[in-house]
N, C-alpha and C positions, 0 to 999 in steps of 0.2 A: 895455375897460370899467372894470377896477380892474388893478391890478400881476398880472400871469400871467396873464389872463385876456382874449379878446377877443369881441368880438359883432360878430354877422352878422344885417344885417337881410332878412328875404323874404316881405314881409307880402301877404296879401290886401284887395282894395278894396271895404270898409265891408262885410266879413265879415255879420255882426248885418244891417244894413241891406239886403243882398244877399239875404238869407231871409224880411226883412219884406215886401223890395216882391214878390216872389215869390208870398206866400202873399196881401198886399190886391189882387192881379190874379181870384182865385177868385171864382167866386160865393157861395160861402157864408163867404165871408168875415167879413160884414157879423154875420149869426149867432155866427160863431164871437166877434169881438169885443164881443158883449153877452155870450155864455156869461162869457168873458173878465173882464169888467168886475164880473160880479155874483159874482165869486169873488175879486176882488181880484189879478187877477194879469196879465201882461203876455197876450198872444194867444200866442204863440212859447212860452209856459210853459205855455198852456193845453192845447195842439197837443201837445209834449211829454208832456204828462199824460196829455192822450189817447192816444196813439201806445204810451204804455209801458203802457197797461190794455188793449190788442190784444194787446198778445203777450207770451209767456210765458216769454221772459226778454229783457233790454235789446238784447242782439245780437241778435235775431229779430226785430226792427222792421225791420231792411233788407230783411227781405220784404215790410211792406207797402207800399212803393215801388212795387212791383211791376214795371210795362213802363215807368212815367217814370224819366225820366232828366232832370237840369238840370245845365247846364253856366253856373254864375252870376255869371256876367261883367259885370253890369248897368254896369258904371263903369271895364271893361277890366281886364286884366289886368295886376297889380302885379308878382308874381313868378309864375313864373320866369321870364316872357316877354318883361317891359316891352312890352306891347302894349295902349298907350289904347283901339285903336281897336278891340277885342275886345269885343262885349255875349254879352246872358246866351243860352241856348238850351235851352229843353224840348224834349222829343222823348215820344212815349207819352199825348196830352190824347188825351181819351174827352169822351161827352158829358156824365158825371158830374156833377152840379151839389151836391154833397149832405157833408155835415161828415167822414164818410169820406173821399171823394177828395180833401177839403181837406189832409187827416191824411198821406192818400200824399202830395200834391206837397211838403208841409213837409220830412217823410222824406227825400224826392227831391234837396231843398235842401240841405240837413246833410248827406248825404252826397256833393254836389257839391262844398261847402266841404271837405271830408273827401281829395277826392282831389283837388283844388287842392291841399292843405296835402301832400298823399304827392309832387306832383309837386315842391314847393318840396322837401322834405328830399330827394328824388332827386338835385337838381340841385348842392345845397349838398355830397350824400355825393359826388358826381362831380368837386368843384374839394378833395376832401382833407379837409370837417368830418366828426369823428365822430360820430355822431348816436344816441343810446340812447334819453334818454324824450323825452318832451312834459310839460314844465310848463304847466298851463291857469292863467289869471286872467283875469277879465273877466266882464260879464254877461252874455254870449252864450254862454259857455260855463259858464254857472252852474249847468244842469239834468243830473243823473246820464246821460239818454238820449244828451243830447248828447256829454257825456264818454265815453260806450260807445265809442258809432257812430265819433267820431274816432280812439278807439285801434284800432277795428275797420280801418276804410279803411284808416290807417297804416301797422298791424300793429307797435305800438310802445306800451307802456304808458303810459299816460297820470296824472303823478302830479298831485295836487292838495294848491295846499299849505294847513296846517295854519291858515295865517291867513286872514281873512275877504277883508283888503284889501292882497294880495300887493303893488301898485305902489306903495300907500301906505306899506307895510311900508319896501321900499327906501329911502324918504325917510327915516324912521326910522331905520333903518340909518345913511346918512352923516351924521342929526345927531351920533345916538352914537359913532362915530366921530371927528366932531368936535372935539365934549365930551368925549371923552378917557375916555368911559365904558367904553371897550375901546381895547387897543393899537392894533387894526389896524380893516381896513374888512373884512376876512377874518374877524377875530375875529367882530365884532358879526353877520356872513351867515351864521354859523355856530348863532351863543348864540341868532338871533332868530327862525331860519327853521324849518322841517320839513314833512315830508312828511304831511296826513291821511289820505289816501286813494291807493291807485291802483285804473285802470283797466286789465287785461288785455288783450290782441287776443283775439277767437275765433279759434278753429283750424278745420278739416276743412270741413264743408258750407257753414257761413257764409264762414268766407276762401275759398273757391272763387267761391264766390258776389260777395264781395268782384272777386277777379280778374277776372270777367267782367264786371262794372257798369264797375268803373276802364277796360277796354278798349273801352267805351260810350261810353264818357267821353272818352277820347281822340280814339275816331275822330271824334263830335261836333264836337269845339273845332278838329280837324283840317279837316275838310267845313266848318265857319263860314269858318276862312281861307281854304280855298281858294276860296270864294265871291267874296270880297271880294277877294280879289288876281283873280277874273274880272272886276270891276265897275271898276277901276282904269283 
């Protein structure tokens, strides 16, 4: 990507958009999007909001997931599988119809992105990259809950950088670069960038807990294929 330095792509499919159609499947949807609206804020922010006022600290929301499980494939799987033909999978609907259960299935979602994204760095640590944080950018990963639950799934800290518009940043960067504002493309990643925040993994109860939803999560997405190579 710049001199000593290379990238590796292993991206997930319409990540954000995979948690949206998720949660507009609910019946209380509909609810949740006027709460939403009359507060000025996306549905996914609102849900967040709510989710982090259940519990009493940001890693204890993967309890209120509770028995769902989503495996959120809706557009197949980008890495690590290259599998198009993968859709998404809930497992744990009740007849809950009500802005709680909405709350869980969201949870449920973020945390299947979550161990999507653990399966991606497994596969990448397995061909030789060394892999320590997660840099977050985007608006899907805008809300602190979010950022939790991801270092949590991972088990990887999760740092956020100090600028508002991290990829816009970059552009920045190689103008200065350019312009000659800095010797190098190095210099200027250095003088421009920084870490504001990290996010830690839990340990003990919750990473346990962790372990056992991710082994949910597998056999799930395991049982989707082999279905589908029966239908074949």
């Amino acid at each position: 990507m710049v001199p000593g330095l290379w990238l590796n792509e292993g991206g997930q499919s319409a990540a954000g958009a995979a948690v949206d159609q998720l949660v507009s499947l609910h019946p209380a949807w509909p609810q949740a999007r006027a709460n939403a609206d009359r507060q000025g804020k996306s549905v996914a922010a609102w849900l967040a909001d709510e989710a982090s006022k259940s519990a009493p600290m940001r890693s204890a929301a993967v309890e209120l997931a509770g028995n769902l499980h989503v495996v959120p494939d809706f557009l197949g799987n980008r890495s690590p599988f290259a599998d198009p033909q993968a859709r998404a999978v809930v497992a744990g609907l009740g007849m809950d119809r009500g802005i709680d259960s909405l709350v869980s299935l969201y949870v449920a979602g973020i945390l299947g992105i979550g161990y999507g994204l653990r399966q991606i760095i497994a596969a990448s640590r397995s061909e030789g990259a060394e892999i320590e944080t997660i840099a977050i950018s985007g608006g899907a990963g805008s809300h602190p809950l979010v950022r939790q639950l991801l270092a949590d799934c991972t088990g990887l800290p999760v740092l956020v950088p100090a600028q508002a518009e991290p990829v816009l940043l970059g552009a920045a960067m190689l103008g200065a670069a350019a312009s000659r504002a800095f010797p190098s493309l190095q210099d200027a990643m250095s003088a421009m960038s920084g870490v504001g925040e990290m996010f830690t993994p839990a340990s003990g109860d919750i990473a346990s807990l962790h372990e056992r939803r991710f082994a949910a999560f597998e056999a799930l997405q395991n049982t989707a294929r082999s279905i589908r190579a029966e239908e074949r």
